[in-house]
C-alpha positions as CSV (number, residue, x, y, z in Angstrom):
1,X,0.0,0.0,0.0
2,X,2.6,2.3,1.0
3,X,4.7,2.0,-2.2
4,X,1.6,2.1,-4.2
5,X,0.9,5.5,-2.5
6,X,4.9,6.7,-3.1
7,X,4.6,5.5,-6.7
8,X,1.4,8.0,-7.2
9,X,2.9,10.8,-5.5
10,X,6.0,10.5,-7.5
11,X,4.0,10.1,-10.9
12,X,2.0,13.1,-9.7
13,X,4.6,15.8,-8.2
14,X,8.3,14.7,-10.0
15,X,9.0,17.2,-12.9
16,X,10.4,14.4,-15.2
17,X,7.4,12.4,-15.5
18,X,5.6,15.5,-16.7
19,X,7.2,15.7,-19.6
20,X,10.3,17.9,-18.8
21,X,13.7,16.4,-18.4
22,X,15.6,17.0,-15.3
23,X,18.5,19.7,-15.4
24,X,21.9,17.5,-15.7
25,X,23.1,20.3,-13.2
26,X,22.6,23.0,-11.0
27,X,23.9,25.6,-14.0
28,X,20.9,24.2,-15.8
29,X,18.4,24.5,-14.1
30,X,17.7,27.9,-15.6
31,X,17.5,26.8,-18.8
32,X,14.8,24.4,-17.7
33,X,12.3,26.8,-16.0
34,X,12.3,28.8,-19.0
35,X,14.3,31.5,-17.5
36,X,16.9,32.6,-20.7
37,X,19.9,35.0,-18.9
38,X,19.8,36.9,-22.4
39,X,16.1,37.5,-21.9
40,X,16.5,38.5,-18.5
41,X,16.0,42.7,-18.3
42,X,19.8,43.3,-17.0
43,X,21.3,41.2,-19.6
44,X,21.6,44.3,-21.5
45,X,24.1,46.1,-19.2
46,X,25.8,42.6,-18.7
47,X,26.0,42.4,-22.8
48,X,27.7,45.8,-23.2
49,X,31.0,45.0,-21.3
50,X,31.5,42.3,-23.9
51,X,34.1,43.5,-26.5
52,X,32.5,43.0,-30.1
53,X,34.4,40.7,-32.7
54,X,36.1,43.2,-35.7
């Protein structure tokens, strides 16, 4: 009974079995809760101390 409960639970609350693969690290997991850095509003400042290719 009890791992027929955990089995629900798990089915029910873990992100994976929803349909969206689990970061394969901690630096990922923004890209997984469709947060994008170069979307983010400060990106632009971050973007300008980046020296351009000539």
């Amino acid at each position: 009974l009890i791992t027929l409960l955990a089995t629900v639970l798990a089915m029910i609350l873990l992100p994976e079995t929803k349909g969206r693969p689990l970061p394969d690290s901690l630096l990922d997991t923004k890209r997984y809760h469709g947060t994008n850095p170069k979307r983010h509003a400060d990106s632009r400042q971050d973007e300008s101390n980046v020296p351009l290719k000539e």
